[in-house]
TORSEGU-497134 format. One line per 3 residues: number of its first residue (from 1); their letters; for each residue y, x, z of C-alpha. Coordinates in pm, whole numbers, plus 50000, padded with zeros to 5 digits. Layout:
# TORSEGU-497134
NUM> a> Y/X/Z ~ ...
# end
This chain:
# TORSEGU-497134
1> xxx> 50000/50000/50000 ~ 50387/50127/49932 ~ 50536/50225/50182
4> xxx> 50835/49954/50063 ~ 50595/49663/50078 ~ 50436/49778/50422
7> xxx> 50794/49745/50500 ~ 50854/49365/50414 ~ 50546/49314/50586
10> xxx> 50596/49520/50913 ~ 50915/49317/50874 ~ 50764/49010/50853
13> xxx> 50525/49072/51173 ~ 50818/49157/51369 ~ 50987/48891/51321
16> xxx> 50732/48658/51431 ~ 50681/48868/51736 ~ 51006/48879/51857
19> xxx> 51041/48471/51799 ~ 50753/48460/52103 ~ 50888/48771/52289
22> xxx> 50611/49004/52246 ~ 50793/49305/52098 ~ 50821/49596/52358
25> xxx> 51195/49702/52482 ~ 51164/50091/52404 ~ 51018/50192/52021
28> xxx> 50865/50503/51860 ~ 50798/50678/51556 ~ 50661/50967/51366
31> xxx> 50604/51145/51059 ~ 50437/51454/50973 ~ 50315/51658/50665
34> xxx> 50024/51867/50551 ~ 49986/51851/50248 ~ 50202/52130/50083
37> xxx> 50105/52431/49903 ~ 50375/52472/49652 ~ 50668/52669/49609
40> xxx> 50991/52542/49677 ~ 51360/52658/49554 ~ 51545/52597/49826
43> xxx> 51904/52573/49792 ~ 51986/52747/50109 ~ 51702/52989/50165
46> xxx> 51582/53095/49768 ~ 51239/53052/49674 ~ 50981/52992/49943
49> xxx> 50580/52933/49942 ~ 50519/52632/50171 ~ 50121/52647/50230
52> xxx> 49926/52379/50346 ~ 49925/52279/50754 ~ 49619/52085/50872
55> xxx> 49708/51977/51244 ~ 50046/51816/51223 ~ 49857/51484/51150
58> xxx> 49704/51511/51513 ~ 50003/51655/51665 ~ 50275/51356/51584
61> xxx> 49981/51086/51615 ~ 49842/51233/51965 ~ 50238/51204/52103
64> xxx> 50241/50818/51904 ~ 49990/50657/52046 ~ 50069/50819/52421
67> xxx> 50333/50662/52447 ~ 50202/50333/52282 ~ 49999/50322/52610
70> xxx> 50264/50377/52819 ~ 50401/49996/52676 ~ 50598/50111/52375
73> xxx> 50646/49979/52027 ~ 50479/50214/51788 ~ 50678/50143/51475
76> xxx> 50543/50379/51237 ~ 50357/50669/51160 ~ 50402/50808/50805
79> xxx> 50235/51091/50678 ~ 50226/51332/50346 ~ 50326/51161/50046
82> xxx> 50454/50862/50280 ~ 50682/51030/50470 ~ 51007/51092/50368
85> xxx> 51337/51299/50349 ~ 51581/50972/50287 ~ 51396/50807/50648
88> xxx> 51591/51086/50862 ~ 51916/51102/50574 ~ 52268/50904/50690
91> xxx> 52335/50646/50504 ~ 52615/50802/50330 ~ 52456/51062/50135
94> xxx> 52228/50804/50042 ~ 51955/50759/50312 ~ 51779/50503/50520
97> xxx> 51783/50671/50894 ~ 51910/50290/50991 ~ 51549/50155/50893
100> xxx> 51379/50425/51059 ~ 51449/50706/51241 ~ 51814/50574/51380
103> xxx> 51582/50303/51454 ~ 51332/50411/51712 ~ 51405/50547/52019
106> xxx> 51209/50863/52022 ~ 51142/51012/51677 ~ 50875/51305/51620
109> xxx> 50858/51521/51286 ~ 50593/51753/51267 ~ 50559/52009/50915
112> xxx> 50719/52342/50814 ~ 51100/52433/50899 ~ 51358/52677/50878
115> xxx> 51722/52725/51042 ~ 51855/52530/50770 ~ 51624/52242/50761
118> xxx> 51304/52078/50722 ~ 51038/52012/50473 ~ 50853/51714/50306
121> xxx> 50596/51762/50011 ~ 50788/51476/49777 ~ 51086/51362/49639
124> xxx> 51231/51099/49821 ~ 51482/51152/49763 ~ 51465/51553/49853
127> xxx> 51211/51760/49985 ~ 51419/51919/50242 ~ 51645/51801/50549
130> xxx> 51939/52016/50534 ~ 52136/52134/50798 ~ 52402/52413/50769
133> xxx> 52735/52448/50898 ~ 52914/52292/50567 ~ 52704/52034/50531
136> xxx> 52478/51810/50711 ~ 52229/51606/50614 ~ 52161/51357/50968
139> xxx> 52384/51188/51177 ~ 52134/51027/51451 ~ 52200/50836/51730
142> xxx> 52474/50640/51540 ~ 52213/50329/51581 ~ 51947/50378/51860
145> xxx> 51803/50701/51863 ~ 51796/50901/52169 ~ 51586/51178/52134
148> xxx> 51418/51365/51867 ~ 51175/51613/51816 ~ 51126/51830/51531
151> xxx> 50783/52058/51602 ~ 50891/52277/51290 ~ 50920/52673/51227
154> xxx> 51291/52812/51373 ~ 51494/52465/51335 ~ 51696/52529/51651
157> xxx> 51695/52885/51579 ~ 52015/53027/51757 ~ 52249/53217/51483
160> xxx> 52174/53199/51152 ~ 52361/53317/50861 ~ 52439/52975/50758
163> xxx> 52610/52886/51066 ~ 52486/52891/51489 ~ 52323/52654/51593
166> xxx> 52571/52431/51687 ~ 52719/52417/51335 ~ 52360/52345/51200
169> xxx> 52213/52066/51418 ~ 52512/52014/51683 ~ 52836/51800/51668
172> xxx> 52792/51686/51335 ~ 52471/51537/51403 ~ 52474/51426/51771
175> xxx> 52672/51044/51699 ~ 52515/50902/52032 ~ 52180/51137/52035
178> xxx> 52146/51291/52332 ~ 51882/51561/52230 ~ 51690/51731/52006
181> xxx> 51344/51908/52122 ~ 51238/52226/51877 ~ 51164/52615/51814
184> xxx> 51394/52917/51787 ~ 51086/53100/51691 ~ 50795/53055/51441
187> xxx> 50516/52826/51572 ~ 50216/52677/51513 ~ 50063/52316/51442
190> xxx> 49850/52285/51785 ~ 49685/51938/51758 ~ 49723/51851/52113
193> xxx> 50118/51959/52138 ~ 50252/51598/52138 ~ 49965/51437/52329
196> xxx> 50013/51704/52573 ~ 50444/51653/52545 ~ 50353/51282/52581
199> xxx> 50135/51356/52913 ~ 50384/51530/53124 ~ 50652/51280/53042
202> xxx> 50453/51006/53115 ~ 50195/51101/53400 ~ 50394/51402/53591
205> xxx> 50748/51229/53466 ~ 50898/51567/53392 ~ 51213/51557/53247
208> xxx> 51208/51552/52899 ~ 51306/51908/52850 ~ 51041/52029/53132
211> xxx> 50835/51848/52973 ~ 50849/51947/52609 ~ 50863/52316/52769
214> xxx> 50543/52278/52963 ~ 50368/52128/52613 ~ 50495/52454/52488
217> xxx> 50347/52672/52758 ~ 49993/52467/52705 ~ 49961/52502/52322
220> xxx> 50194/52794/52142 ~ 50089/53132/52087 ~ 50279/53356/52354
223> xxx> 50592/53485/52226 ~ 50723/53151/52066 ~ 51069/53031/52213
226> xxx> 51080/52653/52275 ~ 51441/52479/52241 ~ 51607/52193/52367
229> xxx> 51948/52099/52260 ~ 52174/51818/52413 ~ 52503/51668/52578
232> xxx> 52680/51818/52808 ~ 52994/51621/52875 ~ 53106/51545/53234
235> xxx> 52936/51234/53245 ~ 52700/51207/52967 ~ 52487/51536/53075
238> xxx> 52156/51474/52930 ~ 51923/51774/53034 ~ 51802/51593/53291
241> xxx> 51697/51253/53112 ~ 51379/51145/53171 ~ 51143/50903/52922
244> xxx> 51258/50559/52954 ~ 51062/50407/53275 ~ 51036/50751/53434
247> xxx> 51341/50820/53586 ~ 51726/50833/53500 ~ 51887/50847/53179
250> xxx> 52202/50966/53078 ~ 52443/50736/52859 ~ 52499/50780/52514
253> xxx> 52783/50983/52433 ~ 52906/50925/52051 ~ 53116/51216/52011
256> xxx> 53073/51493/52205 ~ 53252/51742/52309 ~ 52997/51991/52454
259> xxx> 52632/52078/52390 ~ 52366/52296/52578 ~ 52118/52481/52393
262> xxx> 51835/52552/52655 ~ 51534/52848/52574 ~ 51191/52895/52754
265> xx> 50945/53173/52626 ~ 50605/53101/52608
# end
């Protein structure tokens, strides 16, 4: 099936759902990639050989249904050929993040990365989210999203030569976000990373960023550097949110002013 048409009919299910109030308060969703093995031109790094990943499947899907049990709305879970650039894209350069990502409150992407982005094995409508500091591909948080977590190669890498990291994935993407979970560092595609992630949010109720750190210290090779980036305002400090239902929460700040970008080596 499409992914448009499971769409109109995920659409269609809702709806009927939420006329007998049966659709959960708190959503998630994930999407992940494989299925590469190509080289790819990209327009910030030059030519790069993508290979194939085999665990990222497991990974996003493990941290999906986790919190499913814990009572939330699992809203999708697209994978290879299904998931998509334009699903994490504003609206203004032509994406969708309003019917997807900005739609859910805890997103997961799990595939290859690089300090300027992340990859997808199709065309819809690019095979890379960019993020440098003169342009930027995501605005998140705009909507619903709260947190995000992108289990990709050097994402939140700290200087780059396309801008820190703050320039990359900071003020012009945080519009009411209030963090962003990644690597500074190469990684790997552990299977039981977002299972794991899941766990000590739900079970131990970590904070989030203990939490994703921990998941780290459990399943990357030693060496890695795990990252957390998020608001800082007086106010609006988010490093010590916790998973909805597991302690505090910070509000959403739209436009802020200061960031933290947190490191733990493995």
């Amino acid at each position: 099936m499409k992914k448009g048409i499971t769409w109109l009919v995920l659409a269609f299910i809702v709806g009927i759902f939420s006329s007998i109030g049966a659709v959960n308060a708190y959503e998630v969703g994930v999407e992940w990639t494989n299925d590469y093995g190509f080289w790819y031109n990209d327009p910030d790094e030059g030519w790069i050989y993508l290979d194939n990943l085999y665990n990222c499947d497991d990974l996003a899907t493990g941290f999906y249904n986790r919190l499913g049990n814990d009572g939330w709305s699992k809203d999708f879970n697209w994978g290879d050929a299904n998931a998509w650039e334009e699903d994490f894209k504003k609206e203004s350069l032509g994406g969708t993040d309003y019917n997807w990502i900005d739609e859910v409150d805890f997103a997961l992407y799990s595939g290859h990365g690089s300090p300027t982005g992340f990859y997808f094995n199709n065309d819809h409508d690019d095979r890379k989210l960019r993020g440098i500091d003169a342009h930027h591909d995501a605005e998140w948080g705009d909507l619903d999203l709260e947190w995000i977590t992108l289990d990709a190669c050097q994402v939140l890498n700290n200087t780059d030569e396309h801008g820190e990291w703050y320039e990359r994935w900071g003020f012009d993407v945080f519009k009411g976000l209030h963090q962003i979970q990644g690597f500074d560092t190469y990684t790997d595609d552990d299977a039981n990373r977002g299972e794991v992630f899941a766990g000590y949010m739900i079970d131990n109720e970590y904070t989030i960023k203990t939490s994703w750190f921990k998941a780290c210290d459990d399943t990357a090779p030693q060496g890695v550097r795990a990252v957390v980036i998020g608001v800082c305002d007086e106010g609006y400090e988010t490093w010590n949110d916790h998973l909805w239902g597991h302690g505090s929460v910070a509000s959403d700040k739209t436009d802020p002013s200061c960031l933290f970008w947190a490191v733990h080596t493995v």
